[in-house]
Backbone as JSON Lines, residues from 0, in Angstrom:
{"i":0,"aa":"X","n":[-10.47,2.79,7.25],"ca":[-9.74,3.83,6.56],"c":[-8.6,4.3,7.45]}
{"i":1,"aa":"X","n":[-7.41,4.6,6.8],"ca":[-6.57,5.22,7.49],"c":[-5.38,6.29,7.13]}
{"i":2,"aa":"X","n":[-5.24,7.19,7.31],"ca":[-4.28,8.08,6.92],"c":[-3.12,7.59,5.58]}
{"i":3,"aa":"X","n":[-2.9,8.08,4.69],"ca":[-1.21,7.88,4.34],"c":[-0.49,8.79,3.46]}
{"i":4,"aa":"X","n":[0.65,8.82,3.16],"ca":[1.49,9.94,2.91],"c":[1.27,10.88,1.15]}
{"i":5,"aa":"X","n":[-0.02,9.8,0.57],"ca":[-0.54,10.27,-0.61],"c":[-1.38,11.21,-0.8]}
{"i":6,"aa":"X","n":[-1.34,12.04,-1.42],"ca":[-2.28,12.81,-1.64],"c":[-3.58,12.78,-2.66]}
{"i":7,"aa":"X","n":[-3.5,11.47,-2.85],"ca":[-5.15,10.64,-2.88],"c":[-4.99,11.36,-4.83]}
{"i":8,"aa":"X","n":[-4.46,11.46,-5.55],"ca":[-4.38,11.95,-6.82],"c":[-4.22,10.47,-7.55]}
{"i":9,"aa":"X","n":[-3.84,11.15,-8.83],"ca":[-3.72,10.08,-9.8],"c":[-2.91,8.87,-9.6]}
{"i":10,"aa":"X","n":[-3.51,7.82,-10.21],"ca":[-3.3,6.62,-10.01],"c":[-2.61,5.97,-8.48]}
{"i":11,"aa":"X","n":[-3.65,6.34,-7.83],"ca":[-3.44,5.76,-6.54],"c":[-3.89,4.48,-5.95]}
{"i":12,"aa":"X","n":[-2.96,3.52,-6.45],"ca":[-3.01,2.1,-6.41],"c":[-2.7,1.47,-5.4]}
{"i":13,"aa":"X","n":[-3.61,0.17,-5.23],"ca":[-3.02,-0.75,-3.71],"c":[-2.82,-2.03,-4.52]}
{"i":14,"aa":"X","n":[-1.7,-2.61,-4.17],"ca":[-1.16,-3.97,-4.55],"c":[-1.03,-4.89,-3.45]}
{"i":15,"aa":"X","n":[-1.87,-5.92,-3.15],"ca":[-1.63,-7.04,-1.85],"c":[-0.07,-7.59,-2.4]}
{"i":16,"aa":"X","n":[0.55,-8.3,-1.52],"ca":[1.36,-9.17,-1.51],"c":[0.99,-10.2,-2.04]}
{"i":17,"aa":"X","n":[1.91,-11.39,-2.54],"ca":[1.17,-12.37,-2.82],"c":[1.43,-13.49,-1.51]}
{"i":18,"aa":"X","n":[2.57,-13.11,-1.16],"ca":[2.74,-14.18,-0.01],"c":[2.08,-14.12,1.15]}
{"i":19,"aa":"X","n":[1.39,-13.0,1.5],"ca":[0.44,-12.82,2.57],"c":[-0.19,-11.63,2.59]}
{"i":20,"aa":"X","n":[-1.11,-11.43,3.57],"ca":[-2.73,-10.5,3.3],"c":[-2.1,-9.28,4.37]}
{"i":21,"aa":"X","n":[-1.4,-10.19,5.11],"ca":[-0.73,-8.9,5.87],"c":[-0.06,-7.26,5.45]}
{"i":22,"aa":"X","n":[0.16,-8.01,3.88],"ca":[1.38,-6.69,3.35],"c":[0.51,-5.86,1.89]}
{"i":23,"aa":"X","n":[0.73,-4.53,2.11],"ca":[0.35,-4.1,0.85],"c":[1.17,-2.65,0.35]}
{"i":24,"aa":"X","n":[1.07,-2.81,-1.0],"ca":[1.96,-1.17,-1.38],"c":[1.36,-0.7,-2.04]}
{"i":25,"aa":"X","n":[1.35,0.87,-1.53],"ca":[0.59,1.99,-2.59],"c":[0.86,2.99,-2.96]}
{"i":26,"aa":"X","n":[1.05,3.05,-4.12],"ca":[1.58,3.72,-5.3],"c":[0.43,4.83,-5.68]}
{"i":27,"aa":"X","n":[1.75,6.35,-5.93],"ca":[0.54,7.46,-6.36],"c":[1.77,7.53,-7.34]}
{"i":28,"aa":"X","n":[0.91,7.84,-9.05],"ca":[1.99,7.99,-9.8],"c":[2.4,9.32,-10.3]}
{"i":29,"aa":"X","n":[1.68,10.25,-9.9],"ca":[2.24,12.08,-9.86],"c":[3.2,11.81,-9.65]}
{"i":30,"aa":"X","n":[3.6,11.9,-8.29],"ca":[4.43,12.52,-7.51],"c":[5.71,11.5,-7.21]}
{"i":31,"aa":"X","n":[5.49,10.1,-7.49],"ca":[6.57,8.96,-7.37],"c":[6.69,8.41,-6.05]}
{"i":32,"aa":"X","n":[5.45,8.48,-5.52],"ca":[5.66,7.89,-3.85],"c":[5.17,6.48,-4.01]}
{"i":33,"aa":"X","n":[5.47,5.44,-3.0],"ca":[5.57,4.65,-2.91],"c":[5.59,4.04,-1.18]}
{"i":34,"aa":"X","n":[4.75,3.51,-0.79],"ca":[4.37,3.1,0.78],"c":[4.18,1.74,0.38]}
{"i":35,"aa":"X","n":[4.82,1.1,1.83],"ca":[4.3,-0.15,1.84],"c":[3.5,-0.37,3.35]}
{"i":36,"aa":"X","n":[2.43,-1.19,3.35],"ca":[1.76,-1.05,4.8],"c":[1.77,-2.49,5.36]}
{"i":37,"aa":"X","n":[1.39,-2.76,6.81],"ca":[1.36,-4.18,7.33],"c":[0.49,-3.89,8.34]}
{"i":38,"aa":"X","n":[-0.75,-4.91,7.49],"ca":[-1.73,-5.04,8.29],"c":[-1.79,-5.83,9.99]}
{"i":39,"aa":"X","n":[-2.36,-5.6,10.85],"ca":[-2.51,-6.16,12.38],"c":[-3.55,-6.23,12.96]}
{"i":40,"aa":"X","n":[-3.73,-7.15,14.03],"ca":[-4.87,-7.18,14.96],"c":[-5.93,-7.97,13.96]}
{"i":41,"aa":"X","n":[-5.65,-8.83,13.25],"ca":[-6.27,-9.38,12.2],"c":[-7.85,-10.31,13.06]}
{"i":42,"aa":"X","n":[-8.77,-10.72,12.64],"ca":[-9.94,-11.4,12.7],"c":[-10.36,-12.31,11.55]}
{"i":43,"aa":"X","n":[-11.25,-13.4,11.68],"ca":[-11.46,-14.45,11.04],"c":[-13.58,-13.37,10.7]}
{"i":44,"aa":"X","n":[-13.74,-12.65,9.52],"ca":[-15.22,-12.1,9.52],"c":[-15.84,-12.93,8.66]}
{"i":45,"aa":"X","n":[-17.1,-12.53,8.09],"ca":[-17.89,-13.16,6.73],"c":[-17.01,-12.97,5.86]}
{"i":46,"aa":"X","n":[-16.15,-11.81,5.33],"ca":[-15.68,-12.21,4.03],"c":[-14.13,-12.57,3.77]}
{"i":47,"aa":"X","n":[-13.11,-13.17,5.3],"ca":[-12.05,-13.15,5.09],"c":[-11.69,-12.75,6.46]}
{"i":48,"aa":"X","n":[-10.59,-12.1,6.47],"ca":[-9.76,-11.81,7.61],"c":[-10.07,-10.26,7.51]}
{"i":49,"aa":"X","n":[-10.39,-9.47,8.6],"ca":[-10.5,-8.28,8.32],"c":[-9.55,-7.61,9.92]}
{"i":50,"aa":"X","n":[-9.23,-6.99,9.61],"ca":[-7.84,-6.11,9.91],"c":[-8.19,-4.92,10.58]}
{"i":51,"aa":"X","n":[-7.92,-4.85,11.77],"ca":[-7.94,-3.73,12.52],"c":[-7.29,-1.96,12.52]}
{"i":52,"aa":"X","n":[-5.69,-2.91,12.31],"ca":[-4.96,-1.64,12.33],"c":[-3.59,-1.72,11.23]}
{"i":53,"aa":"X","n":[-3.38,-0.61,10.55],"ca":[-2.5,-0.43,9.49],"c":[-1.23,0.14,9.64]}
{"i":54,"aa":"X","n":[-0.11,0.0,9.9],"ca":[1.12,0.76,9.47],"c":[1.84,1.22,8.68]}
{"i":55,"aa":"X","n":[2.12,1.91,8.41],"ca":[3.39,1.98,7.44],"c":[4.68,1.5,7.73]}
{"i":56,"aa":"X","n":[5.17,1.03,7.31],"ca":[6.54,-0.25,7.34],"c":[7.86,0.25,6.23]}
{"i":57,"aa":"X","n":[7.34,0.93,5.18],"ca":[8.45,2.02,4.31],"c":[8.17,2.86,3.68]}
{"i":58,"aa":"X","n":[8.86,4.0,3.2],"ca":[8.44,4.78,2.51],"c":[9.68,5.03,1.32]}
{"i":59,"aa":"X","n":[9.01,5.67,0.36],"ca":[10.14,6.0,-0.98],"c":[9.98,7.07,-1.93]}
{"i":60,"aa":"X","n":[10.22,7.91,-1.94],"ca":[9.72,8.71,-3.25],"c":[10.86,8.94,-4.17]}
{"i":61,"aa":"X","n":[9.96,8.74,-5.37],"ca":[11.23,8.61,-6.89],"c":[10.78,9.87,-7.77]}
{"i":62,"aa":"X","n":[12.11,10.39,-7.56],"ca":[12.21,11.84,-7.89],"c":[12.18,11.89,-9.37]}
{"i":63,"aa":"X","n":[11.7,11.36,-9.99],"ca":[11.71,11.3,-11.58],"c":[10.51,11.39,-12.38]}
{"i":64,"aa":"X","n":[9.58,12.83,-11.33],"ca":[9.05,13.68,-12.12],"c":[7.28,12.59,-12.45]}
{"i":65,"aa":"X","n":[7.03,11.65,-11.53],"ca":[6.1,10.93,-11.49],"c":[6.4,9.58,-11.94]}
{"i":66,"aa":"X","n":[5.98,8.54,-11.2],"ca":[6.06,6.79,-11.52],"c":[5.04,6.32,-11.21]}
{"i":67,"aa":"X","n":[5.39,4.33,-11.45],"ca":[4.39,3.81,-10.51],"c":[3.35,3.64,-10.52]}
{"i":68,"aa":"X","n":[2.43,3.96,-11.56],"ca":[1.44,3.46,-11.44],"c":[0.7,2.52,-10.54]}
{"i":69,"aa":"X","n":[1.59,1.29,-11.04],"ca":[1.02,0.43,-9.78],"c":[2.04,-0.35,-9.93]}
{"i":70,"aa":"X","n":[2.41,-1.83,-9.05],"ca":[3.63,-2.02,-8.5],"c":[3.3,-3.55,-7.82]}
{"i":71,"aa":"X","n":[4.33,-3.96,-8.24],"ca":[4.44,-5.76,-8.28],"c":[5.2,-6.09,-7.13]}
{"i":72,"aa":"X","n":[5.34,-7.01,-6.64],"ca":[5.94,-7.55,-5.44],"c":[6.98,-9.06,-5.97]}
{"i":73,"aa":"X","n":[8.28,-8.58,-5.99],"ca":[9.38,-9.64,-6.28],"c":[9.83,-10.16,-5.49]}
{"i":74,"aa":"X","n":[10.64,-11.25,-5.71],"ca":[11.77,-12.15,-5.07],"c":[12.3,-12.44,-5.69]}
C-alpha cells in the first residue's frame, strides 16, 4: 500500500499499462484527478513480479466538475 493524491472516493480506478507492469493510472472521478505511478525494485514471487516501491511520475486534475472514471492508455 502506498499513499496517493486521491481521496479514496468514488470511482477510484487503477488501469495497468498495456506495454508494461511497471506503469499504472488512477483515476478518482469526483474530483477529476488523475495520477500516473511507476512501479520499482521489482521481484520474480508465486504470482508474478511483485513490486516494492511506487512513485508518482504525473499528476493532472480536470477542472470540469468530476471525470474519469477510469482511463485507457494510448499511442
Amino acid at each position: 500500500m502506498i499513499p496517493t493524491s486521491s481521496g479514496g472516493v468514488t470511482s477510484n480506478a487503477i488501469t495497468a499499462a498495456f506495454w508494461s507492469d511497471q506503469y499504472a493510472v488512477l483515476t478518482e472521478a469526483t474530483n477529476g484527478k488523475i495520477e500516473i505511478f511507476k512501479f520499482g525494485s521489482g521481484k520474480t514471487g508465486e504470482y508474478g513480479v511483485e513490486y516494492a516501491t511506487a512513485n508518482s511520475v504525473a499528476k493532472i486534475t480536470i477542472n470540469d466538475g468530476g471525470c474519469c472514471a477510469n482511463a485507457i492508455w494510448y499511442s
